[in-house]
C-alpha positions in Angstrom: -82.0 168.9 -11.3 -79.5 166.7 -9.5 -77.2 168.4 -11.2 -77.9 171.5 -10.0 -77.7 170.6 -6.5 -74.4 168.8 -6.7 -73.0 172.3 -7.8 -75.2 174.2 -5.3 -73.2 171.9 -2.6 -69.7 171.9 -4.4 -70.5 176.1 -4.5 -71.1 176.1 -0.8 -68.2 174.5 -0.1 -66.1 177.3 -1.4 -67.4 180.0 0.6 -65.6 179.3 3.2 -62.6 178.6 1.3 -62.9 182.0 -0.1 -62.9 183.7 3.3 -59.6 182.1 4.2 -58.3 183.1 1.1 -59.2 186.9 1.6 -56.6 185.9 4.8 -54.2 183.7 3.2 -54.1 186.5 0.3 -53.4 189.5 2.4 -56.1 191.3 1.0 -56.4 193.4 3.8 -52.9 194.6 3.5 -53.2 194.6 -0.1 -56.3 197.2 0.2 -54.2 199.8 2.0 -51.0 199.5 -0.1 -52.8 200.1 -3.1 -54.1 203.4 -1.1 -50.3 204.2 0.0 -49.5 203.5 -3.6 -51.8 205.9 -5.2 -51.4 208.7 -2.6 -47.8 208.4 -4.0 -48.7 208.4 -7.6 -50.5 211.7 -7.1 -48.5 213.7 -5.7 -45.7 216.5 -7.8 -43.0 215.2 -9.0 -44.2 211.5 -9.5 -43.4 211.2 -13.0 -39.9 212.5 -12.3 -38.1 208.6 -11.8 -39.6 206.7 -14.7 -38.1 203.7 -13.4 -39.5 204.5 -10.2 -42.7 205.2 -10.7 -42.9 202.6 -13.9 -42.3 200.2 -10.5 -44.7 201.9 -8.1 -47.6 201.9 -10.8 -46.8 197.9 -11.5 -47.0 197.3 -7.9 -50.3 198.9 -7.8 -51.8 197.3 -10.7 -50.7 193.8 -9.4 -52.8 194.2 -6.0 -55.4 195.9 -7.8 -55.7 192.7 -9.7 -55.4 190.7 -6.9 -58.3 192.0 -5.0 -60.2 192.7 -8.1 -60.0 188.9 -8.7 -61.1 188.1 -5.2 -64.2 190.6 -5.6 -64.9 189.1 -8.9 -64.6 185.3 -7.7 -66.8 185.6 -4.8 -69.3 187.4 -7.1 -68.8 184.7 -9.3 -69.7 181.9 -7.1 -72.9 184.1 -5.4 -74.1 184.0 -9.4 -73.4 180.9 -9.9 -75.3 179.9 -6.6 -78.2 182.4 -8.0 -77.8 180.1 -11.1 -78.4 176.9 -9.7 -81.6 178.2 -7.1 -83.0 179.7 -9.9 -83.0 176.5 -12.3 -84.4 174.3 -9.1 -86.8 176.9 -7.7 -88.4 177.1 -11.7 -87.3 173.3 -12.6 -85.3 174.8 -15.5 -82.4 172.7 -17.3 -81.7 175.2 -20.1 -79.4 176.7 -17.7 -77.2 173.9 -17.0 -75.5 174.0 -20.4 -74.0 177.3 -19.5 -73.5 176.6 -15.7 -71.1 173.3 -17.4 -69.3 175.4 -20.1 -68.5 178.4 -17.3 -66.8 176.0 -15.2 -65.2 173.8 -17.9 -63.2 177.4 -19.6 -62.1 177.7 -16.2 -61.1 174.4 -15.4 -59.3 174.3 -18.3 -57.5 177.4 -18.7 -55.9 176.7 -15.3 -55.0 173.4 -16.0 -52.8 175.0 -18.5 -51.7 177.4 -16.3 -50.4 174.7 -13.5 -48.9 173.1 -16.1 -46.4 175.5 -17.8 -46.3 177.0 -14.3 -47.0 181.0 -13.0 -46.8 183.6 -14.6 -48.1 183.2 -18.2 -49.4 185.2 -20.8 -53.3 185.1 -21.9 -54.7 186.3 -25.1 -57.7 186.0 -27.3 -56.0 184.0 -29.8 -57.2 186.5 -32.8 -55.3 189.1 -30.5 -51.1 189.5 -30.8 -51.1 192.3 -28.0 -52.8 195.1 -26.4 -55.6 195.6 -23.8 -57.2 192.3 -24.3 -53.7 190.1 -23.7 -52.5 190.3 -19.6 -50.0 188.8 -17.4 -51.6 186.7 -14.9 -49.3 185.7 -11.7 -51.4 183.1 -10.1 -55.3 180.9 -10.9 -57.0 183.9 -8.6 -56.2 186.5 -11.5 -56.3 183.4 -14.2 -59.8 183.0 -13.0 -60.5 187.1 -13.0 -59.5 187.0 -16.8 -60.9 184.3 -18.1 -64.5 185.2 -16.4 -64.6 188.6 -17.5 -61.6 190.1 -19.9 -62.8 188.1 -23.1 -65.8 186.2 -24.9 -64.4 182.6 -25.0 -66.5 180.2 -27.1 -64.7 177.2 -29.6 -64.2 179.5 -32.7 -62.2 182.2 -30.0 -60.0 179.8 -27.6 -58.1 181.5 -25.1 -54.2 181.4 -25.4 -52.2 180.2 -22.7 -48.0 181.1 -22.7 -45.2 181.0 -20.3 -44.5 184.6 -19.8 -40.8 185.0 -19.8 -39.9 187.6 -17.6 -37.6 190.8 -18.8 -37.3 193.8 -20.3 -39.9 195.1 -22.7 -39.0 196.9 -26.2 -41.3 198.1 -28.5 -40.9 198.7 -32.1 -42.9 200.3 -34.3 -42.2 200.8 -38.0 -43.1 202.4 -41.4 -42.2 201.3 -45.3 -43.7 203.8 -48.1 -44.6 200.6 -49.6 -41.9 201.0 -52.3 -38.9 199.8 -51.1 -38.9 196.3 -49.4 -36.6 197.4 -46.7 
């Protein structure tokens, strides 16, 4: 059970960490641009500047990230608390295993992170694009994905790239299966 206790501790620790980041992160700020932002998205007209409003809804999704992953971390760190009082309180070890493993995907997927550097690509690495891949500028929304967007076990790793930033094309295409053009 000393386990358990030495993350109880290292879990209180953060809590306070995590309030200073809510500063240090401008959520604050962050909560009522995202409201400016949408007020804006709604109204006639939006649509009209694609470039625009292609920026404007960007914007928003960032922050809502950003806040999203600060909700989700704190949450994160309450469970995990819940975790370990719950294994002392009933002297369970059967929960340690995935107490370890939680914080090991996480330790590791931002070790990758840091070391090809903000902002990267994520994916399921049976995935090549689509709802389950994301941009991630920072460890806050690294973190956010890699707790909640996928199931991450040895036979699904996670993939971590160097996003290169730019201008996104899309191209779809067709063959009649007949001529190899």
């Amino acid at each position: 059970m000393l386990e358990f206790e030495e993350y109880k501790v290292k879990l209180n620790n953060l809590k306070p960490e995590l309030e200073e980041l809510y500063t240090s992160l401008g959520l604050e700020q962050a909560k009522r641009e995202v409201e400016e932002l949408e007020i804006k998205s709604s109204q006639p007209g939006f649509w009209d500047n694609p470039e625009e409003s292609q920026k404007i809804v960007s914007r928003m999704g960032s922050l809502k990230g950003k806040v999203e992953a600060y909700n989700k971390m704190t949450e994160l760190c309450d469970d995990l608390l819940t975790i370990c009082e719950m294994a002392i309180e009933e002297n369970d070890e059967s929960m340690l295993e995935e107490l370890e493993s939680g914080y090991k995907e996480l330790e590791d997927g931002i070790a990758a992170a840091e070391e090809i550097g903000y902002p990267v690509l994520v994916r399921p690495s049976f995935v090549l694009g689509g709802r389950a891949m994301q941009i991630v500028a920072n460890e806050d929304q690294l973190r956010h994905y890699l707790r909640t967007a996928v199931e991450i076990d040895e036979d699904k790793p996670v993939l971590v790239d160097k996003y290169i930033q730019g201008r996104e094309v899309e191209i779809d295409a067709i063959c009649d299966g007949r001529n190899g053009g």
